[in-house]
C-alpha positions in Angstrom: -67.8 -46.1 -39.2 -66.9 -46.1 -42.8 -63.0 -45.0 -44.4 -64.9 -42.0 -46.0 -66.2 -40.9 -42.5 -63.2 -41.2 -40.1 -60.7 -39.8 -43.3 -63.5 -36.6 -43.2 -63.1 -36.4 -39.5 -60.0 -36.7 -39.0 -59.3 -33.8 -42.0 -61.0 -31.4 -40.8 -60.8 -32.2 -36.7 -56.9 -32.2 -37.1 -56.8 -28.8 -39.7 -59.4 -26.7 -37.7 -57.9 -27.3 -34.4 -54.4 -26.8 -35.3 -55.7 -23.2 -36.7 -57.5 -22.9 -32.9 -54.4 -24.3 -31.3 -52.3 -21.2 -32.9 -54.2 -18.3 -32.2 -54.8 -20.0 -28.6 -50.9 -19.9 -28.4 -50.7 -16.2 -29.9 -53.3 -15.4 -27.5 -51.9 -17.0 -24.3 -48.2 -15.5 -25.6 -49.8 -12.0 -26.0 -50.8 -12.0 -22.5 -47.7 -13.1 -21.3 -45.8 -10.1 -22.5 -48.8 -7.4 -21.7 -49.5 -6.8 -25.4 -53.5 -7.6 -24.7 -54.2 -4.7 -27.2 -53.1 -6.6 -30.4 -55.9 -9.5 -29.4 -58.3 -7.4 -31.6 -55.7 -7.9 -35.0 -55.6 -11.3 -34.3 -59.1 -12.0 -34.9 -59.1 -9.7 -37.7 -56.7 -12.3 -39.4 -58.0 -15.8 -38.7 -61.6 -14.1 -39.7 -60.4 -12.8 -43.0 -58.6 -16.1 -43.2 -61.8 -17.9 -43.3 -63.1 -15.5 -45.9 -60.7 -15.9 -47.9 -60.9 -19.6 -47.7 -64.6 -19.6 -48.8 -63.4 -17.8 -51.7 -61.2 -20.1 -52.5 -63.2 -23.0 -52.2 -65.1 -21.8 -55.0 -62.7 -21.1 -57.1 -61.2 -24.6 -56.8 -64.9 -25.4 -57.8 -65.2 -23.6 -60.4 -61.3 -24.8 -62.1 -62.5 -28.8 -61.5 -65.6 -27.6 -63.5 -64.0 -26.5 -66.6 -61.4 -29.1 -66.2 -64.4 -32.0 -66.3 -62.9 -33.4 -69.6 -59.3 -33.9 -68.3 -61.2 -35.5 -65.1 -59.2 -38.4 -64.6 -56.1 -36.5 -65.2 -57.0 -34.1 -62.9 -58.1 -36.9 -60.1 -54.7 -38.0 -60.1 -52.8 -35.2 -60.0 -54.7 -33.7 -57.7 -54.2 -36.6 -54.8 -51.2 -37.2 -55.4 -50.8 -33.4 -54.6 -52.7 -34.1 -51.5 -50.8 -36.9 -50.7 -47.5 -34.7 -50.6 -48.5 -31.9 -48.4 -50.5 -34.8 -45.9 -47.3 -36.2 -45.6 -45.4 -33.0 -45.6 -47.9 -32.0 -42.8 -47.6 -35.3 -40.8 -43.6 -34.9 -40.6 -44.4 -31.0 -39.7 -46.7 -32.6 -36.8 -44.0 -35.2 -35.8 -41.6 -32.5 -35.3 -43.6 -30.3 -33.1 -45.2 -32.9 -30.9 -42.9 -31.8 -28.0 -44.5 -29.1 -26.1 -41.6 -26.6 -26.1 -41.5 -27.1 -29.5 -44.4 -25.8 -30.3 -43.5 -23.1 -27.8 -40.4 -22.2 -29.6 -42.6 -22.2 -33.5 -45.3 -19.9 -32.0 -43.0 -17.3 -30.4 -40.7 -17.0 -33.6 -43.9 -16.8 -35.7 -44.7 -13.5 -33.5 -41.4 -12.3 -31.9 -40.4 -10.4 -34.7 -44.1 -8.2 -35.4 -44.1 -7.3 -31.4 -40.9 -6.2 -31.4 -41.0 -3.8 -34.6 -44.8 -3.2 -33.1 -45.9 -3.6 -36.5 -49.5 -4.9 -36.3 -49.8 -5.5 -40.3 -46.6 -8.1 -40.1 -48.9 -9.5 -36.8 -51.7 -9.7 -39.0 -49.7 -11.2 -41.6 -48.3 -13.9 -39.4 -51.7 -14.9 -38.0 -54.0 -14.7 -41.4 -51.4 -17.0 -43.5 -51.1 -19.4 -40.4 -55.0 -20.2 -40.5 -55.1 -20.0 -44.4 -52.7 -22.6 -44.5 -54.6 -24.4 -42.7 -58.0 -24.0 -44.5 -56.3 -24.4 -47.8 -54.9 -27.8 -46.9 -58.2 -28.5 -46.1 -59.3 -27.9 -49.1 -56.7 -29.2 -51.5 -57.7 -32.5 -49.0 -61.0 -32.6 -49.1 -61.1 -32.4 -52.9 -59.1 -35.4 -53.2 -61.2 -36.9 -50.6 -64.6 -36.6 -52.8 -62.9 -38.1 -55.9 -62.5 -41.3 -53.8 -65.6 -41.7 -51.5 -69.8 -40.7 -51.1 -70.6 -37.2 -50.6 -72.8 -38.0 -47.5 -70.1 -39.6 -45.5 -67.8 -37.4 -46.0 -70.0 -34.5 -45.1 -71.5 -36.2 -41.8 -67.3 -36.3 -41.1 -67.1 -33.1 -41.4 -69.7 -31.7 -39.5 -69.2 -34.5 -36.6 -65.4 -33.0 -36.3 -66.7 -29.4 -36.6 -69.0 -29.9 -33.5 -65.9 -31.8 -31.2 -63.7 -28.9 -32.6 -66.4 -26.6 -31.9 -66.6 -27.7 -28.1 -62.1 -28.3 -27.7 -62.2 -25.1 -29.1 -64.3 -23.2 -26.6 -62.4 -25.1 -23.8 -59.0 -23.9 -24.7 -60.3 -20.6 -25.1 -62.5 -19.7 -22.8 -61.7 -21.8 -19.6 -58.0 -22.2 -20.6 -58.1 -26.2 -20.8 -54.8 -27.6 -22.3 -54.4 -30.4 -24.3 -51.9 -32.8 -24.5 -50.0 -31.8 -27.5 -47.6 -35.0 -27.9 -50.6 -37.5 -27.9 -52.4 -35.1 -30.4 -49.2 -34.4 -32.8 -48.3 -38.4 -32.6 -52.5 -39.5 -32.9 -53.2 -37.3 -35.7 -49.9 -37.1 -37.8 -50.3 -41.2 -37.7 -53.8 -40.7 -39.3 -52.3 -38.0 -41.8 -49.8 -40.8 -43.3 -52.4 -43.3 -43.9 -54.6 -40.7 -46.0 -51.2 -40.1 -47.4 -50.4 -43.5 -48.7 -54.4 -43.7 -49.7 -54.2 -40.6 -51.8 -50.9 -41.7 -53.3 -52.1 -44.9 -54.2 -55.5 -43.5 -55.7 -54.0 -40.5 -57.5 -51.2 -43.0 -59.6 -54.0 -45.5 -60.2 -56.0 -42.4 -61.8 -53.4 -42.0 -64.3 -52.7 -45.7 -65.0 -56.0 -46.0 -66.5 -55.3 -43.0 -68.5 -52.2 -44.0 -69.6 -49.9 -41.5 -67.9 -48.7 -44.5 -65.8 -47.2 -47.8 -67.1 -48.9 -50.4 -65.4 -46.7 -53.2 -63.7 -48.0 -56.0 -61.9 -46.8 -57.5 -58.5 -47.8 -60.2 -56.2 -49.1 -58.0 -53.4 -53.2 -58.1 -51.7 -55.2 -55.1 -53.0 -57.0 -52.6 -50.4 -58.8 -50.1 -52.5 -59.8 -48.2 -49.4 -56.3 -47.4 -48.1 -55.1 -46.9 -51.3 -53.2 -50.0 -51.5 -52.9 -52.1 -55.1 -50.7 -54.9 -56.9 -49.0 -52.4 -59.2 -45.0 -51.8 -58.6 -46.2 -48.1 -59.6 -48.3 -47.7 -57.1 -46.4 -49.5 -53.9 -42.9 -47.8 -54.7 -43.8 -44.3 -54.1 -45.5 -46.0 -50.7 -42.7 -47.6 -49.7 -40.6 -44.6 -49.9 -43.0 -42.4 -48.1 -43.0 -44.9 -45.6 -39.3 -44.9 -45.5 -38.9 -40.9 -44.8 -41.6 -41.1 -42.7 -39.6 -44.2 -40.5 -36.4 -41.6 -40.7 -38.5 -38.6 -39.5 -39.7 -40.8 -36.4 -36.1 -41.8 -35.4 -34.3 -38.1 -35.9 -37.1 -36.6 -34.0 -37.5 -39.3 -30.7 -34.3 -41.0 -31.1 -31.0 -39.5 -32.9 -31.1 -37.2 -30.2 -31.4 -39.5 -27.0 -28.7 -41.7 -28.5 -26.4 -38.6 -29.0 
């Protein structure tokens, strides 16, 4: 399997399913306190979600269209971007990969609309929850194409649409569980690798431009995980590696020490 394919999958399996894994929660939440009626907002919001998603798709389309003289300009900017929120997301991910955790995010997400029994503020909570998720895919998948071949990228896709497809119909309708912590810890370790690859592309991008002085060092070069011999390049790495190393130990061991 090539970089372009199992960066593809693991986008789009790790985006989707986190969208199916919160209306599952709402869901399973909203039966556990009798308020079954609201189920029908609920898939008001993650379908106008999608909607709204498609629509913004296009428009981010359309804006890299008129922006095809700045390309390179754009290229960068734009992963390094996506190399922000991925990492962003991968700590978020980190964070949650207890399962009370999660718990405790998905019932303050909703505690508040049930008790006011406002349905719009339910709605609210539900439809940004999925965009976020379906922009992120996006803003990644953007980045992803500057680097790599359409056609991998797209058999990716679809090939983590179909596992998602069948998780999804698992957790749903025969009430399967996962294991959250090996997901969270799996997927948020794939999510800092596209991280580093995307930061690594998106200052190279601007190097060549001239945005970015160019500084040579005596490390290998790995094009496909982003990595090059410039001190430009490897220092924002090393620091993103270095929160992410301080994320793992508050989260697993500051608090077993204490």
């Amino acid at each position: 399997m090539s970089t372009a394919f199992i960066s593809s999958f693991t986008i789009i399996f790790r985006e989707s399913l986190e969208a199916v894994l919160i209306v599952a929660a709402i869901y399973g939440y909203l039966n556990q306190i009798g308020e079954t009626s609201a189920k029908k907002i609920i898939n008001y919001a993650w379908i106008s979600a999608l909607v709204v998603g498609g629509l913004t798709f296009l428009a981010a389309n359309y804006l890299f269209n008129l922006t095809a003289e700045h390309a390179e300009m754009v290229e960068g900017i734009t992963s390094i971007v996506a190399s922000v929120v991925l990492f962003q997301v991968g700590v978020w991910f980190v964070s949650k990969a207890e399962a009370n955790k999660w718990k405790e995010y998905i019932e303050s997400k909703i505690k508040c609309a049930i008790s006011n029994k406002d349905l719009m503020t339910l709605f609210l909570v539900v439809f940004f929850a999925v965009y976020r998720e379906v922009f992120e895919t996006i803003l990644f998948y953007e980045a992803l194409l500057l680097q790599f071949d359409s056609e991998s990228i797209s058999l990716g896709f679809i090939t983590g649409l179909f596992i998602v497809s069948i998780i999804s119909y698992l957790i749903l309708k025969m009430s399967v569980k996962l294991n959250l912590r090996y997901y969270f810890l799996v997927t948020s370790f794939m999510l800092f690798v596209l991280s580093i690859s995307f930061m690594g592309y998106g200052i190279t991008e601007l190097q060549e431009i001239g945005m970015v002085d160019t500084t040579l060092i005596s490390i290998p070069k790995f094009s496909l995980l982003g990595i090059y011999p410039t001190l430009e390049t490897t220092f924002p790495q090393l620091i993103l590696i270095t929160f992410l190393s301080w994320s793992v130990y508050k989260t697993f061991f500051k608090k077993t020490q204490a």
